[in-house]
Structure formats: C-alpha cells, structure tokens
N, C-alpha and C positions, 0 to 999 in steps of 0.2 A: 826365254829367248836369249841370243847370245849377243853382244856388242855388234853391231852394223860399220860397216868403214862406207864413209864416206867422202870425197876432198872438202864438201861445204859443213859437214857434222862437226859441232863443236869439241876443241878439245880440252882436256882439261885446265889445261892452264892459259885459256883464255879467258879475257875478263869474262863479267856474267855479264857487262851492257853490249859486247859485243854477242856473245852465245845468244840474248835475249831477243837483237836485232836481226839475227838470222834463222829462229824460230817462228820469226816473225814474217819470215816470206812465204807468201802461198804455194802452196803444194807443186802445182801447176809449174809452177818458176824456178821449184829446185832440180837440181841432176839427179836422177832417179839413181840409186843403189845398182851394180850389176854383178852383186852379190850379197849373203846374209849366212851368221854364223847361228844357227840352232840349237840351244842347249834344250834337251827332252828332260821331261820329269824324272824324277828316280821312279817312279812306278810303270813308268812305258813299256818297262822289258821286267820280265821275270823269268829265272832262268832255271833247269833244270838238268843238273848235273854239268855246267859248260859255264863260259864265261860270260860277261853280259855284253851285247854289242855295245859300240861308241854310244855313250850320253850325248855327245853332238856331232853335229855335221854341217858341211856347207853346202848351201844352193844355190845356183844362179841365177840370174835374171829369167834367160832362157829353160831354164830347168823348170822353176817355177810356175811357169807363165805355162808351157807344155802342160803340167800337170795339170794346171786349172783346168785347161782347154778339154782334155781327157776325162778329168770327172764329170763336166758340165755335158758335154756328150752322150756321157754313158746315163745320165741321169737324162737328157732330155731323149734319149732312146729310150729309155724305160718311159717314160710319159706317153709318149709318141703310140707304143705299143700297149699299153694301157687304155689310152681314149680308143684306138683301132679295136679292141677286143669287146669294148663296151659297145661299140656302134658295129660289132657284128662281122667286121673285118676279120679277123681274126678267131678262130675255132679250137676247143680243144684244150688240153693245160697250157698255161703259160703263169713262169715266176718272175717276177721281176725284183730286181737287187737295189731298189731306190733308198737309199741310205749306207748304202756298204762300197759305196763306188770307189771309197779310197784303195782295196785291196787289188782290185786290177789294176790301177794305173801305177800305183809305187810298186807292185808287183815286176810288171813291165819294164818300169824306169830300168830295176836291176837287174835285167837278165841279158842276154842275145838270143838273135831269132834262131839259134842253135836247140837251145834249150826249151825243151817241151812242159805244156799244159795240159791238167786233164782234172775235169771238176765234175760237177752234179749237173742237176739242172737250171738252177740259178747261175746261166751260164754267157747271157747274152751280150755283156760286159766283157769276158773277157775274150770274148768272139770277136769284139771290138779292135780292141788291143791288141790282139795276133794278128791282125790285117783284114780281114773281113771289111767292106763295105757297111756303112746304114741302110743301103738299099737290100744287098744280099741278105739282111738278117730280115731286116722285116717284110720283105718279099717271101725270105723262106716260114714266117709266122703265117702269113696268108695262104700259103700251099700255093707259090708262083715259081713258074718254070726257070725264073732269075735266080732263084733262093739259093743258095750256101750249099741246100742239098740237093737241087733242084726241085723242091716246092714236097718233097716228099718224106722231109723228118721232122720240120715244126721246131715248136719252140726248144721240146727238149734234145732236140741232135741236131747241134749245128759245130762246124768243123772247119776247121784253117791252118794255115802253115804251123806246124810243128803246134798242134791243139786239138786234142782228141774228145772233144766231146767235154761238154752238152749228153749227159747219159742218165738215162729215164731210172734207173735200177737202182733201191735208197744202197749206197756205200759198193758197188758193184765197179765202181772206176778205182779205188784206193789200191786193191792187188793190181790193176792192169797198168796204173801208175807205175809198182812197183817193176814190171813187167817190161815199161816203157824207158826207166833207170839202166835197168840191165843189158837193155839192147845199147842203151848210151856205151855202158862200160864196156859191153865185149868188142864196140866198135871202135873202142879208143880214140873218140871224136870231143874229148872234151867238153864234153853237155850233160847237164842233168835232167831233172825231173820235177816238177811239183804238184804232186798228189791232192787234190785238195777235196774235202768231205764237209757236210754239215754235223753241227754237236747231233739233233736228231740221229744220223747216222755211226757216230760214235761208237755204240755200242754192238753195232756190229762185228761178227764173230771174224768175218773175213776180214777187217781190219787189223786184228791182231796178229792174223795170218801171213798177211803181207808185212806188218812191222817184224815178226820173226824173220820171215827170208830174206827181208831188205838188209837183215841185219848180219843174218850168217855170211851173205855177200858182199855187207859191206858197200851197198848200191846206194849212185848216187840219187837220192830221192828224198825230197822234203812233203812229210807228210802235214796238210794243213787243214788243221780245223777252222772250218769259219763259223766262229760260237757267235751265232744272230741272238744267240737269248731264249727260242723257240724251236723245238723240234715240233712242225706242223701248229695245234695249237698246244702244244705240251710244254711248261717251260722245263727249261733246262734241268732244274732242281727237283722235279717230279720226276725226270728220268731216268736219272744219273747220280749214281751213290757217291762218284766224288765227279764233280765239276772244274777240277783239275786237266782241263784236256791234255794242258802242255808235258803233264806227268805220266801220261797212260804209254809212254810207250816204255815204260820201267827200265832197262838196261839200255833204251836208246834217249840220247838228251834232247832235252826239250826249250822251248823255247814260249811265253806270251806272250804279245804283241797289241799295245793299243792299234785296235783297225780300225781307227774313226781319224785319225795322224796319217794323209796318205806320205810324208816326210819318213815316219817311224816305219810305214810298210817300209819303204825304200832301204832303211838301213837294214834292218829286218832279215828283207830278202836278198840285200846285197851278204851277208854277216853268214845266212843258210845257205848260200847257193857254193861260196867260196871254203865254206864247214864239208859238204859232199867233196867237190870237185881237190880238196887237197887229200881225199883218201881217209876221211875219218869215219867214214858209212853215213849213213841215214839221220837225220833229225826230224823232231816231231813239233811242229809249229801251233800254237793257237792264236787265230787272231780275232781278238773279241770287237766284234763289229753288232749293229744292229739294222734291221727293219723296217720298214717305215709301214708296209703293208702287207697285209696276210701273205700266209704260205702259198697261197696262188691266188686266181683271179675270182675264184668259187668260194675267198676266205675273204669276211670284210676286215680279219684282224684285231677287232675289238672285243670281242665276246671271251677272251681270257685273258685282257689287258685295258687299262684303261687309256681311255684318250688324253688324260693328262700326262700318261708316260711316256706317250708317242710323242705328244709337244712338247715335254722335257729332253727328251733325246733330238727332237728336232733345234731347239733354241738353244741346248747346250755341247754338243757334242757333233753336231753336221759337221761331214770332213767338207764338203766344197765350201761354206761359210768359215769354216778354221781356215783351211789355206787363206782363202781371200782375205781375211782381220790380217794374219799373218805377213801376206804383201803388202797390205796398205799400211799396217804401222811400221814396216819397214821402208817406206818407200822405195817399193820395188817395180813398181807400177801405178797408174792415176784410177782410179771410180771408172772413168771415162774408157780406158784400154779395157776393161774387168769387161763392162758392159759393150762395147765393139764385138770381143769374143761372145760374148753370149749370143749375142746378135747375128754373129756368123752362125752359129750351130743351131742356132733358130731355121734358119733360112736353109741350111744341110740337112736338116731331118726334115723340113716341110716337103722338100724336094724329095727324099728318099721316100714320105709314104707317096705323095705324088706317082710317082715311077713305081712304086709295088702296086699299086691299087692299078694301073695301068696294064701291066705286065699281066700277061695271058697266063692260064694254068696248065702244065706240064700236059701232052697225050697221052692219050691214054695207053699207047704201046712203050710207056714207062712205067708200068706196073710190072713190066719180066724184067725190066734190066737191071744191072750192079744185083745181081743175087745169086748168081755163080760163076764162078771162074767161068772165062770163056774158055769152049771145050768141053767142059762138064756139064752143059745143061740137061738133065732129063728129057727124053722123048715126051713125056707126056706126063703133065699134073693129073693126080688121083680127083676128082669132083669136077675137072673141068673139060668141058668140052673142044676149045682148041688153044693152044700158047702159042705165039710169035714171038720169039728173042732175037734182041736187034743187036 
C-alpha cells in the first residue's frame, strides 16, 4: 500500500507523544481520507512482449466506495439467482461468477459506454455493469416478459448497451469480438473491444483465428482470458500444455492480471484499452480470477477440488473483502458506511426478485418475433400448421 495523505496523519517530524495522541482518536472522530495512493505487488502484472502497467495508482474516496458498491451487487445478484434456481424459479443453465466479481467492475471503472463487451456465459455481472437493471436480468433468468431479452434467452443471452452477450457457444464470442473491434475501427469512433473467454475455452481453434485477423488489422480488441482455475471440472493444468494464457497470442503482447485486485483490473484495463486505441493493434489479457462454485448450477464444484481450497481462496484472496481491509486501513470510510451499502443492495435485489417473480411470462405470439428481418418472414414454417408474425 502506498503512503495515505491526510491533514490529521501524523508527520514525521512530529513528536511521537503527539503522533501517539492522535492515533488515539476513534475512528469515528477522525476525517476520513478522500484519497489513497496504491502501490501493487511486483507480481500483479506480468507481461508479455510490452511494458508493465503503473505498480501504483490513486483512488478516491468516491472511486472506491463505487467499487465496493458494484462488487457487493454483482455478488448479491448471484446469490439472489442462486437460491431462485434452487427453489425452482429459475430453469435451465445458469453460471454464476461469485468470486470473480472484481473483473466487471474494475473492467468498467476504465472504459466509456462507447466501448464494447462481449463474453461467455458467465456473464450476469457484466450485464450489471453495462446498465442492465437487477430486475431485467433476473426476470430474464425466470423467462419473464420484463427480461433483458424479453424472458426468451435466459441466463446465457442477456444483452445491453454496447454488450453483446452472454453467448451459450464454449469460445464462439472471441472472433465476433474481434468482429465488434473492427466495426469500432472502420467507424472511427474511438472505441474498442473486449473480447473475453474462459481458460476452458482457450484452446479453441477459433481463437487463434481471431487473434490472427485482429492482428493483421491491427483491431482494437483486448482479448481476455478469465483463468477461473477450471475449465468445467478440468483444471487448467489437465488442459493446457502451457497455462501461460497471457503468452498464447505469440506475436500479439500479453498481458496477466491479478483478477481478485478489482484496483489492478482497473489499471489493467485502463493500461489495455489505451494500448488498442493509440493504434498498436490487439492485446492478449489474462486475468486470473477464481470461483467459488461449480461450473453451473448442475456442478456442486467439489468433486475435483477440495473444500479447503475454496475456503483458502475465500479467506485469502476475496476481492470484496480486499477492497473493504483496503478502505478501512486507509481510512476511507467507517464499518458503519461499508455496512449501510450492503444494506442498500440487500434491499435492491430483494425487491428485484420481488418484481420478477411477479412479472408475467412473455405470449406466446413471441415465439415468431425478432427472427427475421421484417419483410423477410417466410409464408409458412415446414412442420407447422399456422405462424402469426407480429
């Protein structure tokens, strides 16, 4: 961590009886911090063929506090969608990202709503963060006419402002990424792309494909791996003859990323976004994040892992627990504000399954629509006896 400026922080060349008398004042009493200077480990970044982003950075009061608020979200939306699935609300795959919540929100922190997203299915999170309602997603989990898609794609297609999915296809979004870069560039609108994949789908062949083209063109697209540790139950090292993700794009530079530091995503992603956008083409991101629960809801997750490693990575490495140690030894905020926020997002997910469990399901004369251009609809479906397109 980096030196903290404060007017009440002791300085050095004040006696120690005075420094000792003002360590002495309760929390509560002091002037909270409304900034904090970050030094990251030397192991945060590792880099490949490129330079290493800043070892520190500053944050603010409000920077921070934002953050919490957004991981605490994304995690009590996964919960949320969780007990719905268990009690039957909820039908069908659904992944949830409870433990990796750093990489949407420092994600976000460093982009503009210019700049597009497109990831896997572990995607509910950053459906968040692109604008998406708590209602709209877990409405669209229950197949409710409110839903994201209007109750008709479920957990793995959900969609929002410059956010393409939520895509059911393991590694099938990495070239459309690349795809979604390209339209950036020829629109010369200053926006990039971020591609993002599981190590699981790593080794797909279309991946390499899109890191070629991305590369002949020079497109602005950050390809991200997000190495959870598990491809489905497979770990990584059973897959994968190097576990190098950040190195596979070979002639394109890479990048690793502690993803449990939602701080380190932020520079990260600030360090990759502004690598595309000054015309250096393509980078390959890994950000090694973990899992807390199986590969879907059909996975209990332990049966190729132990539960002691899950409480290790739970007790050592939770990014909403690191930020929050991280604001309170800085005094950046009190226990008391930390828990206010959670209490709010309590009471905004209670209320969002409320309203989806409420929320009627789609008619059924939305089974023809959004399936053809209008104009082009076929006279008549082969097996079916009548179609209405509205």
């Amino acid at each position: 961590m980096g030196q903290k400026t404060s007017k009440l922080a002791p300085h050095p060349e004040m006696s120690i009886q005075l420094a000792k008398t003002i360590a002495k004042i309760p929390k509560g009493m002091r002037a909270l911090n409304t900034s904090v200077t970050v030094d990251f480990p030397e192991n945060t970044f590792v880099t490949h063929n490129c330079d290493l982003p800043p070892l520190q950075t500053v944050a603010t009061r409000d920077e921070v506090l934002s953050l919490y608020k957004v991981m605490v979200e994304i995690r009590r939306l996964e919960m949320a969608c969780d007990q719905a699935y268990k009690a039957k609300q909820i039908r069908g795959f659904c992944h949830l990202s409870i433990g990796q919540e750093a990489i949407a929100a420092g994600m976000e922190a460093a982009i503009t709503k210019n700049d597009s997203i497109i990831t896997a299915y572990r995607c509910h999170g950053f459906t968040l963060t692109r604008g998406q309602t708590a209602t709209s997603i877990i409405a669209e989990l229950m197949g409710k006419r409110i839903g994201s898609s209007l109750g008709k794609g479920g957990s793995m297609h959900l969609f929002g402002p410059e956010f393409y999915g939520g895509n059911g296809i393991v590694g099938a979004q990495v070239p459309l990424g690349a795809g979604i870069a390209l339209a950036h560039k020829y629109r010369e609108n200053n926006a990039m792309c971020f591609s993002l994949y599981g190590d699981g789908a790593a080794n797909q062949g279309q991946v390499f494909e899109a890191y070629n083209m991305a590369k002949l063109w020079n497109l602005p697209c950050v390809f991200v791996c997000e190495n959870n540790n598990y491809g489905m139950g497979t770990a990584a090292a059973r897959a994968a003859a190097s576990t190098k993700y950040y190195t596979r794009g070979d002639y394109i530079p890479g990048l690793r990323v502690n993803g449990m530091d939602v701080l380190a995503v932020r520079e990260a992603s600030k360090y990759a976004r502004e690598w595309t956008l000054s015309g250096k083409g393509p980078l390959v991101m890994e950000m090694v994040t973990y899992r807390y629960g199986g590969h879907s809801m059909s996975d209990p997750g332990t049966t190729y892992r132990t539960r002691e490693e899950i409480q290790h990575m739970r007790s050592t490495s939770d990014p909403i627990n690191g930020l929050k140690d991280r604001i309170l030894k800085n005094d950046m905020a009190t226990e008391d504000e930390l828990k206010q926020i959670e209490k709010q997002v309590r009471v905004e997910m209670d209320k969002a399954v409320a309203e989806s469990m409420a929320a009627a399901e789609p008619d059924e004369a939305e089974l023809y629509t959004q399936i053809y251009a209008p104009g082009s609809e076929p006279k008549s479906v082969r097996g079916v006896n009548s179609v209405h397109y509205y």
